[in-house]
N, C-alpha and C positions, 0 to 999 in steps of 0.2 A: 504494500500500500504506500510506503513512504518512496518504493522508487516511481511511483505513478504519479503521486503527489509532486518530486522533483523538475519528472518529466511537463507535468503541465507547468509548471511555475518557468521553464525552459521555456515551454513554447510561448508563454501569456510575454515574457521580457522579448521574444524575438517578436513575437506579433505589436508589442508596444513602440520599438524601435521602427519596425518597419511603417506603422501608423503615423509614428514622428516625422519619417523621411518622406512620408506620402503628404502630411500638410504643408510641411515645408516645401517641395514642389508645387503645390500646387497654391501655396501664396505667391512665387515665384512666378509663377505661372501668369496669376491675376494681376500683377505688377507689372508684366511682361504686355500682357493684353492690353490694360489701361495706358499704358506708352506711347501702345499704337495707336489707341482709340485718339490720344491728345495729338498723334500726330496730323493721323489722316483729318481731325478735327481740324486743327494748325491749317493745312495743306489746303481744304475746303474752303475758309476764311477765305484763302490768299486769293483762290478761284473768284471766290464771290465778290470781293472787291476788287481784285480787276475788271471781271464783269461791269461794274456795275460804275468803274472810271471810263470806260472804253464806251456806255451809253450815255453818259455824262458828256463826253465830249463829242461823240457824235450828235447830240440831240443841240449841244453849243455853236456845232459848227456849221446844225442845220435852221438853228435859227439867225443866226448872222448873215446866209444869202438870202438876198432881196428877191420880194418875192416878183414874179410878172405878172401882172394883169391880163388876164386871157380877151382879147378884143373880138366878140363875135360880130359886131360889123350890124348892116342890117340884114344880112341874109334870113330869109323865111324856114330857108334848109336848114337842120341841123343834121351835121357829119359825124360820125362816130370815127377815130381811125384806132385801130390796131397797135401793137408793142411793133409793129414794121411797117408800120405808116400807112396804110391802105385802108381807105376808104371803106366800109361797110358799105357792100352792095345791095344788101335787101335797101338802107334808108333808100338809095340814089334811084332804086328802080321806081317805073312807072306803077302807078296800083295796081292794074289788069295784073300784073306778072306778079306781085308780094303774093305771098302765101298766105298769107291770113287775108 
């Protein structure tokens, strides 16, 4: 009985030690994590304010050109054109031929 008794008391000190090295990992661990978490936080920051310099200044340097006055004239037609300048052919056609 007393060698069983030893036996466990053997294993309850090997299992205590190794419980030890397992929290101490694993605060290690959670130190290790939080490092990065501050980093990639750090890193995001940096993103977001340049972002957000980069529309600042574009939004400065779109309010500083002057703007143009669009002169429609007295034409009765109004033209639609296109991102490559072309004329919208439904407005220009005669009614007979529009689709609607």
């Amino acid at each position: 009985m007393k060698k069983k008794i030893e036996e466990f008391e053997v294993r309850e000190k090997e299992f205590k030690e190794k419980e030890s090295k397992t929290w101490t990992m694993l605060a290690d661990r959670e130190c290790a994590v939080a490092a990065k978490e501050q980093d990639l936080l750090d890193r995001i920051q940096e993103l977001k304010d340049a972002a957000v310099a980069a529309i600042v200044e574009a939004w400065a340097n779109h309010m500083l050109e002057p703007l143009e006055p669009v002169d429609g004239g007295d034409d009765k037609e109004t033209k639609v054109r296109s991102s490559l300048g072309d004329t919208n052919a439904i407005l220009d056609a005669p009614e007979e031929n529009s689709p609607n």
